[in-house]
TORBA-509030 format. One record per residue (C-alpha): x, y, z. Coordinates in steps of 0.5 Angstrom, whole numbers, padded with zeros to 4 digits, always signed. Layout:
// residues N
XYZ...
***
This chain:
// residues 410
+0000+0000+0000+0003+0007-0002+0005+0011+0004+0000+0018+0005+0004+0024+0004+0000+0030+0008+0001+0038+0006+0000+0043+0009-0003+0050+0007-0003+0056+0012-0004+0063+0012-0002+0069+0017-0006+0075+0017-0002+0083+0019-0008+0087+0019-0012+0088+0013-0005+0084+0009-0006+0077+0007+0000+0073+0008+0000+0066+0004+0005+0060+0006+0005+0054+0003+0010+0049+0005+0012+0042+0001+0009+0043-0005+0013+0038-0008+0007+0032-0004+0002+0035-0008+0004+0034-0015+0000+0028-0018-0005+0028-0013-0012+0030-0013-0013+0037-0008-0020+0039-0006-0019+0047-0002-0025+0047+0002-0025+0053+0005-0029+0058+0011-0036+0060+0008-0034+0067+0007-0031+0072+0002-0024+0071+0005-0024+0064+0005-0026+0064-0002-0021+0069-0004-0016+0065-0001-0018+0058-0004-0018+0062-0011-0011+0065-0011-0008+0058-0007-0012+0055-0013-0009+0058-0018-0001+0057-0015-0003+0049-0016-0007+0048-0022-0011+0043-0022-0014+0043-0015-0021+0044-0015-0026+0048-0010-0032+0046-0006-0038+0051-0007-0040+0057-0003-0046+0054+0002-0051+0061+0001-0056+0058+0008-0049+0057+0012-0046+0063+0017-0040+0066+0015-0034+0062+0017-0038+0055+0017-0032+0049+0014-0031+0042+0014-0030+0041+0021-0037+0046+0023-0041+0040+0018-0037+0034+0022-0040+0037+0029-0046+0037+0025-0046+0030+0023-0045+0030+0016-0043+0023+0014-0038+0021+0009-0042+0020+0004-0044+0027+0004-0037+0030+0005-0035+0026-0002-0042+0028-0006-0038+0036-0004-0033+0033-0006-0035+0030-0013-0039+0036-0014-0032+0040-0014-0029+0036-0018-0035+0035-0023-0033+0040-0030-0036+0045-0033-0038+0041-0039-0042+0036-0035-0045+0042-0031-0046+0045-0038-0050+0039-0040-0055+0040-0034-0057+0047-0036-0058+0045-0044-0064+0047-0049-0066+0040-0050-0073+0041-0053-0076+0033-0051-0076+0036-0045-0078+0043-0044-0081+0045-0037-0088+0045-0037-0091+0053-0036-0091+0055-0029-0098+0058-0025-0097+0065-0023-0095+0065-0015-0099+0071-0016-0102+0076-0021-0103+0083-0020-0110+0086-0025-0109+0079-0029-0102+0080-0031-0097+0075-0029-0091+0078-0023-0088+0072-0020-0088+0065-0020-0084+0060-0016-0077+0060-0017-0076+0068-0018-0075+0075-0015-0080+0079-0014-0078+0087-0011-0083+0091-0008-0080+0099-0009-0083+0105-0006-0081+0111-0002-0082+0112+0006-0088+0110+0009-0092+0109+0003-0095+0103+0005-0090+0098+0003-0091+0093+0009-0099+0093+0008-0098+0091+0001-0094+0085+0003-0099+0084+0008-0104+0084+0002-0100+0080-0003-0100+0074+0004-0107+0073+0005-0107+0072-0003-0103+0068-0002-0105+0065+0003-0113+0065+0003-0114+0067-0005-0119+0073-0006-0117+0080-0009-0113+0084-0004-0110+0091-0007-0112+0089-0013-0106+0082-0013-0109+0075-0013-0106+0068-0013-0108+0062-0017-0103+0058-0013-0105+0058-0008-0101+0055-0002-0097+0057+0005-0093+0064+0006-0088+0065+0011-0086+0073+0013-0079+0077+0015-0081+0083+0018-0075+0087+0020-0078+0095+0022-0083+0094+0026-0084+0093+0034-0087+0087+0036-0094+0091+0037-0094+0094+0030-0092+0087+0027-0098+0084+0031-0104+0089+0031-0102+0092+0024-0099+0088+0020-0101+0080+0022-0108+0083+0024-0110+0084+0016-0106+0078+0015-0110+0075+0018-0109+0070+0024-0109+0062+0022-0102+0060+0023-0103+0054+0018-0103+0059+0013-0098+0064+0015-0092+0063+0019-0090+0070+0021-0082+0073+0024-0081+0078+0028-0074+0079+0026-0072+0087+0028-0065+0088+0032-0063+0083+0027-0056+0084+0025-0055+0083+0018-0051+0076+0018-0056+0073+0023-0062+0075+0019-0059+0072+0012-0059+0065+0016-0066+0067+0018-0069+0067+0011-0065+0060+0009-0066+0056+0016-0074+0058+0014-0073+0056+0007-0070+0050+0010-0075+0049+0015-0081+0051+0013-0086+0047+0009-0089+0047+0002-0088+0054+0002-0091+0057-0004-0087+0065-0003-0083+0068+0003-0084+0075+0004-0078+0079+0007-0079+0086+0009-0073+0088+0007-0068+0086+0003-0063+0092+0004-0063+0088+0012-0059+0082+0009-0053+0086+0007-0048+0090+0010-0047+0096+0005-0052+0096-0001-0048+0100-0004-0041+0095-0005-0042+0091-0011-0039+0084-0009-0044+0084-0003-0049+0085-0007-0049+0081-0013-0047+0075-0008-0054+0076-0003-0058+0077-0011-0055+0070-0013-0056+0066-0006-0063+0068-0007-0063+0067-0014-0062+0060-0012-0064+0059-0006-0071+0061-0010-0070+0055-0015-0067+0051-0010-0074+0051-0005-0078+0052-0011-0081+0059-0007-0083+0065-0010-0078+0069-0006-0082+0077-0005-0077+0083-0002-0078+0090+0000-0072+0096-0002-0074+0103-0001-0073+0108-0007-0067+0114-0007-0069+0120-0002-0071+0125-0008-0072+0119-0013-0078+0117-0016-0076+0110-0018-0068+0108-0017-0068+0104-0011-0062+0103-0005-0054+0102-0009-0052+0096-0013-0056+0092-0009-0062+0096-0013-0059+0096-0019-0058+0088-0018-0065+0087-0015-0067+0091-0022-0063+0087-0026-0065+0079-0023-0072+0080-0021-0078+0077-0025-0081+0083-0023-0081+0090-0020-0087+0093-0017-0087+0100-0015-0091+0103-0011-0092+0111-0011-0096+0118-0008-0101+0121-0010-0103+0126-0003-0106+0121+0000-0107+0117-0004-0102+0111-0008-0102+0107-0015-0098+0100-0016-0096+0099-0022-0090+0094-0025-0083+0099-0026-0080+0093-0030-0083+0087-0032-0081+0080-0036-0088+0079-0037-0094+0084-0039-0093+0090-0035-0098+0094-0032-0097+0102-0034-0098+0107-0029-0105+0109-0032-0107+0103-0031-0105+0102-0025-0108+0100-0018-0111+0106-0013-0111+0105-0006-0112+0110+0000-0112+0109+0008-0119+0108+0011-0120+0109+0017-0126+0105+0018-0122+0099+0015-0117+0100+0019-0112+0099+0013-0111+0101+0006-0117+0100+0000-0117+0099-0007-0120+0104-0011-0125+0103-0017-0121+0108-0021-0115+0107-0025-0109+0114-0025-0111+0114-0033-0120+0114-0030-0118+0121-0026-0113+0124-0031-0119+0123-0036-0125+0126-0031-0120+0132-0029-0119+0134-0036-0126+0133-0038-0129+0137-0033-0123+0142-0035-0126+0142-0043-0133+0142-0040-0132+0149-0036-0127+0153-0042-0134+0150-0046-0139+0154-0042-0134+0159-0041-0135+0159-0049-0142+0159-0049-0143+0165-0044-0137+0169-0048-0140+0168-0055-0148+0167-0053-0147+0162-0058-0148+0154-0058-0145+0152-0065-0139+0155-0068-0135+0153-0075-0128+0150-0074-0126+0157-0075-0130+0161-0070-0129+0155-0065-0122+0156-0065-0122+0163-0066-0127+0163-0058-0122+0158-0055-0116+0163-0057-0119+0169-0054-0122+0163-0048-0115+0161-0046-0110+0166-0048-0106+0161-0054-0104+0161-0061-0108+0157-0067-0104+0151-0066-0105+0149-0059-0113+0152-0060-0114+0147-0065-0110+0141-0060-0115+0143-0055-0121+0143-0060-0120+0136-0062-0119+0134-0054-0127+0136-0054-0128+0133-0059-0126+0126-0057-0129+0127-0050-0136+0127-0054-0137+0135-0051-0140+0137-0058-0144+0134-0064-0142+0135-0071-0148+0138-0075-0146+0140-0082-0140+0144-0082-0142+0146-0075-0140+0143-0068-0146+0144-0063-0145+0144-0056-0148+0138-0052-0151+0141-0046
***
């Protein structure tokens, strides 16, 4: 039996400067050598540039729904089995290729069409599987909307306007409020059937501990159709450095198609801007979510609609009105939509310039010229914006075209 040789590889750290030592070098050569380094972006570094000094060494993956530093031996104290250590290790040294071949279009086996986890106006926002990113400014009624997006979820119907087909479970991560507000504000309108709707309160949570919250709930948690965490920018140190950004996007990317969750979070808008969200985190969000649904004021009242969308998009003239009643204790959809209120607004803008006509001429039929000729002297304007305005009456139905005249509809 050939004799067992051991290397070993080390590192020092002075400050904030690495220092890599690597002794007998020589043992590894022939050798199959798997890095198995700390879950974290050091040890990952680290494993990278020992990697690439031996050649051919081969690393064992991140593990997203483990903390920060967790290594072979944290897994061993776990009771990882032999077996499961060498299905890591396989998966390490597991080519690109085969992984290629995994992930290729084969169309004798295409995916069958997914049902929507939910739905806002008939207009698919999120299936299992994916990303969904709630934006908005303070206090817009963020948290109301998850709430509203849950109990569809969770007991069907239309609530602000979303609705779920699918059906099933929800879980929910609630990083802002005190604990009375999460029970009496936000799980009061939720509603209180614990079957259904499985609730954390979470704030004080620093951001390594609310990261392994999200994955232990995944991991946990049963037959869950969407986790809803209020917000995403708690699962982060700085949403403005890049590689944490794109690192938290693509462990929730995953674990999204891992668990097979629609995965829906919250991120507060840019103070001043009407749709950047917070950093790079935003920009990613923006970049990997199957949908970005904005919320935005209007006094005191709010529209919902999709900022970015890979299905059909629902504009904002067409999207959902809701305001705060008190009577209800919460917010309550409207029947109207942005574009409704616009059209009445300039219909009863046109209606009055007509009477404002009619009082000034004594007339209610003009030709085209002396309609436009009264809207001039009305309104202050040149020919080309009096014609504008006289079609705009047209298309509102406030005349009736007789011969060569229009005829006011009184």
């Amino acid at each position: 039996m050939p004799q067992k040789r051991l290397c070993q590889i080390g590192w020092s750290y002075h400050g904030k400067v690495e220092a890599r030592r690597r002794t007998r070098q020589t043992g590894l050569d022939g050798r199959r050598v798997i890095i198995w380094p700390d879950n974290d972006d050091a040890g990952q570094k680290a494993a990278s540039k020992i990697k690439q000094h031996i050649g051919h060494a081969k690393v064992i993956r991140q593990h997203g729904d483990k903390p920060k530093g967790w290594d072979l031996a944290d897994a061993i104290d776990e009771g990882w089995t032999a077996e499961g250590i060498l299905d890591e290790i396989k998966a390490a040294e597991s080519e690109i290729w085969d992984q290629l071949q995994r992930r290729k279009f084969d169309p004798t086996n295409l995916t069958e069409p997914s049902i929507p986890a939910m739905t806002i106006r008939d207009r698919p926002i999120i299936t299992r599987g994916n990303l969904l990113t709630l934006v908005a400014p303070d206090k817009s009624g963020k948290s109301h909307v998850m709430g509203a997006m849950m109990r569809s979820v969770a007991f069907g119907g239309c609530n602000l306007g979303i609705e779920s087909t699918a059906g099933g479970r929800a879980a929910y991560c609630d990083f802002e409020q005190d604990r009375e507000d999460f029970e009496h504000l936000i799980m009061h309108q939720v509603g209180l059937d614990v079957k259904n709707v499985s609730a954390y309160h979470l704030t004080g949570y620093g951001h390594k501990e609310a990261k392994s919250a999200i994955f232990d709930i995944l991991r946990n948690e049963q037959d869950l159709t969407a986790l809803f965490i209020d917000g995403y920018a708690d699962l982060i140190g700085d949403v403005n450095d890049a590689e944490q950004s794109n690192q938290l996007v693509s462990e929730l990317m995953a674990a999204a198609e891992k668990f097979n969750v629609a995965i829906v979070g919250v991120l507060h808008l840019n103070p001043g801007s009407e749709e950047k969200s917070r950093g790079h985190l935003g920009s990613q969000l923006g970049r990997k979510s199957q949908t970005v649904l904005q919320i935005k004021r209007d006094g005191d009242r709010r529209v919902m609609f999709t900022q970015r969308a890979r299905k059909k998009p629902l504009d904002e003239k067409d999207g959902v009105v809701f305001e705060w009643s008190d009577q209800k204790h919460g917010f309550v959809e409207l029947d109207f939509t942005p574009g409704d209120a616009k059209a009445f607004e300039l219909r009863e803008k046109r209606r009055s310039l007509l009477n404002d006509i009619i009082l000034a001429t004594g007339v209610t039929s003009w030709s085209v010229d002396d309609l436009d000729a009264a809207i001039m002297a009305s309104q202050g304007c040149k020919s080309r914006q009096a014609k504008n305005i006289r079609r705009e009456m047209v298309d509102l139905e406030l005349f009736s075209k007789k011969g060569a005249f229009f005829v006011a509809d009184l």
